[in-house]
C-alpha positions as a printed Julia matrix, in Angstrom:
161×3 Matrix{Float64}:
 -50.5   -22.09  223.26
 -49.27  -24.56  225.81
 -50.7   -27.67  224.91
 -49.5   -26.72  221.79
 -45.55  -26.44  223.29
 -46.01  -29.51  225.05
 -47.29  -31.31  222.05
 -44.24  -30.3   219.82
 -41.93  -31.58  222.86
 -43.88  -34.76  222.9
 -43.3   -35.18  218.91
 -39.52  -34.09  218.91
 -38.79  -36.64  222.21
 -40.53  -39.52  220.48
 -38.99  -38.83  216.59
 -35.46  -39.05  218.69
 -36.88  -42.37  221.12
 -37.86  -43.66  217.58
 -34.42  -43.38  215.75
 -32.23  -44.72  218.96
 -30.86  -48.14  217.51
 -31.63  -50.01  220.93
 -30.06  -53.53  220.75
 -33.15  -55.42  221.18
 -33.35  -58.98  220.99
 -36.44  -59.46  220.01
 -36.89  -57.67  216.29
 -40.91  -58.51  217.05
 -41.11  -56.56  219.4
 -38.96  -53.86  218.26
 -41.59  -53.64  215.16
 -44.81  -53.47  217.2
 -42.92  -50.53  219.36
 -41.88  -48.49  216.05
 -45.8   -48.65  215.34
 -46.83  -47.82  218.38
 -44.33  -44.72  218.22
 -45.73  -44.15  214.98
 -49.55  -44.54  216.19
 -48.72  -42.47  218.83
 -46.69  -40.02  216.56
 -49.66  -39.71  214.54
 -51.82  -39.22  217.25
 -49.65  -36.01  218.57
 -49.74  -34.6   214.94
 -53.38  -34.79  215.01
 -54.09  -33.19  218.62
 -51.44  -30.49  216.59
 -53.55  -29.69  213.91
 -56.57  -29.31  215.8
 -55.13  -26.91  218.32
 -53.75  -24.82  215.07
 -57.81  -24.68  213.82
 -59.2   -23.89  217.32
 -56.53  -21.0   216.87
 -56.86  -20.21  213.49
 -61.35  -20.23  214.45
 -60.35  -18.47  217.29
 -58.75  -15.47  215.2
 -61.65  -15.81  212.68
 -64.46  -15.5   215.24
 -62.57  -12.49  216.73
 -62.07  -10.63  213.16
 -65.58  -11.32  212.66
 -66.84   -9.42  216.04
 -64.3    -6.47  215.14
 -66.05   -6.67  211.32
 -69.32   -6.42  213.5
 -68.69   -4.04  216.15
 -67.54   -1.62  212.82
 -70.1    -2.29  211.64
 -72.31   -1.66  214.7
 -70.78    1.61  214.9
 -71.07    3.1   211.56
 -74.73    2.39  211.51
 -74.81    4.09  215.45
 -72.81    7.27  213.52
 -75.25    7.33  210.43
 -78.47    7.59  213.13
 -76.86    9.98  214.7
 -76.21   12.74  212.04
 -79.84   11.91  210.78
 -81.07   12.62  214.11
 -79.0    15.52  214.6
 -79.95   16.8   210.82
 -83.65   17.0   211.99
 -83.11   18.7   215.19
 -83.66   21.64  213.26
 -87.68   22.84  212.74
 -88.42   25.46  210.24
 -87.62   28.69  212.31
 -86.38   27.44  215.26
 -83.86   29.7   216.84
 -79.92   28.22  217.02
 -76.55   29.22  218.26
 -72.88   28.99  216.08
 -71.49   26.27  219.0
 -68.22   26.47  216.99
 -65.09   28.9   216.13
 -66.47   29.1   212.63
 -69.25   27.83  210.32
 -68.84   28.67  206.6
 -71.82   29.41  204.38
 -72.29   27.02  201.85
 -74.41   27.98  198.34
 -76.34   24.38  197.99
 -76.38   21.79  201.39
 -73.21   20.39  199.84
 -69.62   20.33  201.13
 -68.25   21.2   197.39
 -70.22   24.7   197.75
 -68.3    26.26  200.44
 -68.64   30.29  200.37
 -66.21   32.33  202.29
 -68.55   33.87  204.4
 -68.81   32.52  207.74
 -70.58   32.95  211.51
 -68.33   32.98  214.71
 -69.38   31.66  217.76
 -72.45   32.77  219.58
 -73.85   34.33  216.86
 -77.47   33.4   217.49
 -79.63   32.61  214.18
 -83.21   31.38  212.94
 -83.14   28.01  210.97
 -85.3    28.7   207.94
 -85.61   24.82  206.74
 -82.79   22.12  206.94
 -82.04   19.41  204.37
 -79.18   16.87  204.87
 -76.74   17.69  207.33
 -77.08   21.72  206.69
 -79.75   24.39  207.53
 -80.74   27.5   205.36
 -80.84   30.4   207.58
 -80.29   34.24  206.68
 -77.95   36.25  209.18
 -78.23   40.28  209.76
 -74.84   41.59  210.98
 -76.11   44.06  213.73
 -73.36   46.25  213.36
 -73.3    46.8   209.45
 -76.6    45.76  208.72
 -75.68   43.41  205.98
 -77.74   39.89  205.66
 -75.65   37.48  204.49
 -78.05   33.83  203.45
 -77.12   30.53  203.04
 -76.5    27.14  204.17
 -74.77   26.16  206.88
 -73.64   22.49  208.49
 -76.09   21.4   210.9
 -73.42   20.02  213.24
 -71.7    23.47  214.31
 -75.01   24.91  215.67
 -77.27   23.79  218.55
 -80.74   24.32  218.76
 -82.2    27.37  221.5
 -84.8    26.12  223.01
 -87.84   28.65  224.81
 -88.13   28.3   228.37
């Protein structure tokens, strides 16, 4: 950004050395200095234009490791919920690790019951598929089983000591 401040300073000083009507004497060698300013000139507008490419290469190269870090990332979050989908072995015991988990009919978000398990309630994952888990729940208190799927992510696993 500096070079590219001193640069424009150099070009503006040398446009206004270049229009000063100096009496010169010599018009020959008033010609060979208006080329040089020109060479010169030409020069400056060059080192210009390659300072706005390393800039504009420079923004590129960083939109292009954002683009891949994103990238990165959503592959990291799709390995993730896979690997947290098949923590789940046919009846292993889990634990509602959230406020509430609705059932859901069919492991899909669209299927949402309004039944639902609070936390702690402690269940046995029948099979999982996707991101959800079939389990069936007995209410202790009423004795009413209530079946269905639930999202894998609002339980964790009980493992036996």
């Amino acid at each position: 950004m500096n070079k590219k401040i001193i640069l424009a300073g150099s070009l503006a000083t040398l446009l206004a050395f270049s229009n000063c009507g100096g009496s010169s004497s010599n018009d020959a060698n008033s010609e060979i200095e208006k080329e040089k300013l020109k060479l010169k000139q030409a020069e400056l507008e060059l080192e210009k234009k390659k300072l706005e490419q390393k800039e504009e290469t420079k923004a590129s190269n960083e939109v292009e490791s954002k683009d891949e870090n994103a990238e990165e990332n959503r592959r990291k979050d799709v390995a993730e919920k896979a690997s947290k989908a098949n923590r789940f072995s046919a009846y292993s015991d889990a634990v509602v690790a959230v406020k509430r988990t609705y059932f859901y009919a069919m492991p899909d978000e669209k299927t949402k019951r309004s039944s639902f398990l609070i936390e702690n309630d402690r269940i046995t994952v029948e099979k999982s598929q996707r991101n959800f888990v079939y389990v069936s729940f007995t209410n202790e208190y009423n004795g009413k089983t209530t079946s269905g799927w639930l999202k894998s992510d609002d339980l964790e696993p009980i493992y036996a000591d």
